[in-house]
PLY file of the C-alpha trace (Angstrom):
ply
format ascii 1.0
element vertex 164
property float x
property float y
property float z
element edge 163
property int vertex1
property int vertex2
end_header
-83.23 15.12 16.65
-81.18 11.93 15.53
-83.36 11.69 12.49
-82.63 15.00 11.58
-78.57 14.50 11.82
-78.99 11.66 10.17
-80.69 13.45 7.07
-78.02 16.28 7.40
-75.30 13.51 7.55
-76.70 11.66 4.71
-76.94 15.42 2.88
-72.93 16.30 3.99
-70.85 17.01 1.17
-67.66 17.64 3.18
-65.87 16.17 5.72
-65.73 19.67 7.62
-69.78 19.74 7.13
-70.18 15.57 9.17
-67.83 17.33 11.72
-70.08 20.27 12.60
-72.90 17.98 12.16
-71.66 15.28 14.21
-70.16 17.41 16.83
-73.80 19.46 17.15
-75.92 16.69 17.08
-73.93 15.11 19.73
-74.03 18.00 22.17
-77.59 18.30 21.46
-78.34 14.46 21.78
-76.69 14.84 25.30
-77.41 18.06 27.11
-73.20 18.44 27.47
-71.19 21.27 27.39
-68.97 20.93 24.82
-68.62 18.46 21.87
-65.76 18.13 19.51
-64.64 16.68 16.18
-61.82 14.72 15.92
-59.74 12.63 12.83
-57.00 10.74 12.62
-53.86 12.19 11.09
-51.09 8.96 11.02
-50.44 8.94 14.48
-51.89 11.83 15.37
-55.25 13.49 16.55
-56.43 16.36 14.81
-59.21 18.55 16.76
-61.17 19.43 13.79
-64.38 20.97 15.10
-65.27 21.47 18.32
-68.75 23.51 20.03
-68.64 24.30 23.86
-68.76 26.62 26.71
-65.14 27.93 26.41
-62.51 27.07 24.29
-61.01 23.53 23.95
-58.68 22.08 21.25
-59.64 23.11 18.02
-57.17 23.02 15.94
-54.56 21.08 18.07
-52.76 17.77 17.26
-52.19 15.14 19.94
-50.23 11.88 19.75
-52.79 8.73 19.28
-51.11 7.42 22.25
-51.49 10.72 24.48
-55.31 11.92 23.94
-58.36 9.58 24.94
-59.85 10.53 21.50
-56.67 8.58 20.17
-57.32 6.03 23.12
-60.86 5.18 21.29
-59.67 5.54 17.68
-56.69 2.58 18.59
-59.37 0.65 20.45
-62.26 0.86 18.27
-64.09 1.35 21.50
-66.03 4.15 23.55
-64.51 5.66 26.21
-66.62 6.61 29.20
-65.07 9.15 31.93
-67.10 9.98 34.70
-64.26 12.00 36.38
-61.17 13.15 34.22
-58.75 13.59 37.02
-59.31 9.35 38.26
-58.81 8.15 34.38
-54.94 7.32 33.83
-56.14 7.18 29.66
-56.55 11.46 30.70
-53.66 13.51 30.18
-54.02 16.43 33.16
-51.91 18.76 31.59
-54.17 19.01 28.56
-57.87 18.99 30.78
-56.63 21.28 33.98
-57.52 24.56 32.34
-60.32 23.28 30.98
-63.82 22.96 32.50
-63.99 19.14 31.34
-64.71 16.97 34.23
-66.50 14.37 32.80
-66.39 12.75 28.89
-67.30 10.21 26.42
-65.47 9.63 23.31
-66.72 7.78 20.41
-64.86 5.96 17.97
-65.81 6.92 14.17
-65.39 4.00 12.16
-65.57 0.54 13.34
-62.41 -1.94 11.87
-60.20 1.11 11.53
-61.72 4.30 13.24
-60.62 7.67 11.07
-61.91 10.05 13.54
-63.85 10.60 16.49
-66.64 12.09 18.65
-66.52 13.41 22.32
-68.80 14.89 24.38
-67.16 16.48 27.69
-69.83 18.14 30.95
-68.58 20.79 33.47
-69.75 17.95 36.40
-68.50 14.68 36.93
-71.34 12.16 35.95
-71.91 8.66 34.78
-73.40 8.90 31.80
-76.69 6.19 31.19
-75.95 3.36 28.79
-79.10 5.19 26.50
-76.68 8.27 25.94
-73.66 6.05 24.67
-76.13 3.86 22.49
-77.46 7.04 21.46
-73.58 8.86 20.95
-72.26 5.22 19.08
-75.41 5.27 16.39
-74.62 8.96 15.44
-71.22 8.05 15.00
-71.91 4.96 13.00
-73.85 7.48 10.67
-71.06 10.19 10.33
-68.79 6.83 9.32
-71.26 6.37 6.46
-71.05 10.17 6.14
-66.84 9.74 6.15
-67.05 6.91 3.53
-68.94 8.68 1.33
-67.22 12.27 1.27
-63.64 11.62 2.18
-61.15 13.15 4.76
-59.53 15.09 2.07
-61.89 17.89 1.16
-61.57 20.09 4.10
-60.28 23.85 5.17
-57.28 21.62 6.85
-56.85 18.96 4.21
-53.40 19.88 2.91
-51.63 19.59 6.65
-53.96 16.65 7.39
-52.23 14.78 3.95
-48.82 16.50 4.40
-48.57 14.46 7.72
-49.98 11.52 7.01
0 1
1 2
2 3
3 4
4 5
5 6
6 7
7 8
8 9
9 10
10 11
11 12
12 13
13 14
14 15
15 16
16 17
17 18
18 19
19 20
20 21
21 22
22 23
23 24
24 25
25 26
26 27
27 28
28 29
29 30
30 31
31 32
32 33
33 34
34 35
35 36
36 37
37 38
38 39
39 40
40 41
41 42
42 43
43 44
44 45
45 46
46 47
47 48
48 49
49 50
50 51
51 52
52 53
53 54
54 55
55 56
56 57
57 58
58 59
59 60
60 61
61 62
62 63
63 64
64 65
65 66
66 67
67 68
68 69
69 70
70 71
71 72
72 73
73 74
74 75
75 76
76 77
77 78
78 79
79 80
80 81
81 82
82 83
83 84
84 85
85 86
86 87
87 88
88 89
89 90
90 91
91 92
92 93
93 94
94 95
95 96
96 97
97 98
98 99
99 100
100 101
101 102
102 103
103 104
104 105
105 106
106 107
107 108
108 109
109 110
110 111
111 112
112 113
113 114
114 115
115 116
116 117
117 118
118 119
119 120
120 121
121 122
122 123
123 124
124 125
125 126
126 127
127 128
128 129
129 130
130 131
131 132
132 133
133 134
134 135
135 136
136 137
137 138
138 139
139 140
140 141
141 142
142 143
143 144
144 145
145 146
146 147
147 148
148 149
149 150
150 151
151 152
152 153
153 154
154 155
155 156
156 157
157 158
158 159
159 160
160 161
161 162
162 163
């Protein structure tokens, strides 16, 4: 399975294409119930892509400082969440309708992270340090994938650039 995103990423010839791949891949590396997509915008998230069990965010915009997927971009560092409602870096109103109970969020990128990857479960759980070795080297390849292609070439480019 990882060898085969990383051929796809390797293949991507749009940002919106290493989203979809990324986010998949993820959800597939892990067993979880939703994955999502996320780049920065300025100082803003933008929920590019997302797979799950119900609806989450796609398409939303978060402050960096308000959204753990902005918590990992500003840190360069994973974020691990075995139980949403104990983290203080978890905005409830955003995750109480959700089914998310538990999350990791991986920052894409590693001096200045332009996006992000989480993976959320419908349980609380700790995840094993395998899965978040696994989660950090598919995000390390959808960076390569980002260099490459660009953040610029997708359906929601010309918001993403108007707010920059």
């Amino acid at each position: 399975m990882a060898d085969d995103a990383e051929r796809a990423l390797g293949d991507a010839v749009d940002v919106t294409e290493v989203g979809a791949i990324a986010r998949s891949a993820a959800r597939a590396l892990t067993g979880a119930d939703g994955a999502t997509f996320v780049v920065r915008d300025g100082d803003d998230c933008f929920y590019a892509d997302e797979e799950a069990i119900s609806p989450l965010w796609k398409g939303q915009r978060f402050p960096l400082d308000h959204c753990i997927s902005g918590w990992a971009m500003l840190n360069a560092a994973t974020a691990v969440v075995p139980d949403v409602s104990l983290d203080p870096r978890i905005p409830m109103e955003a995750y109480r309708p959700t089914f998310v109970r538990s999350l990791v969020v991986v920052p894409i990128g590693v001096e200045k992270p332009s996006a992000a990857l989480g993976v959320y479960w419908s349980v609380r759980r700790v995840p094993h340090a395998g899965l978040i070795r696994n989660l950090e080297a598919l995000a390390a390849h959808a960076a390569e994938a980002i260099d490459r292609v660009g953040l610029d070439n997708a359906p929601w480019a010309p918001t993403f650039r108007r707010n920059r």
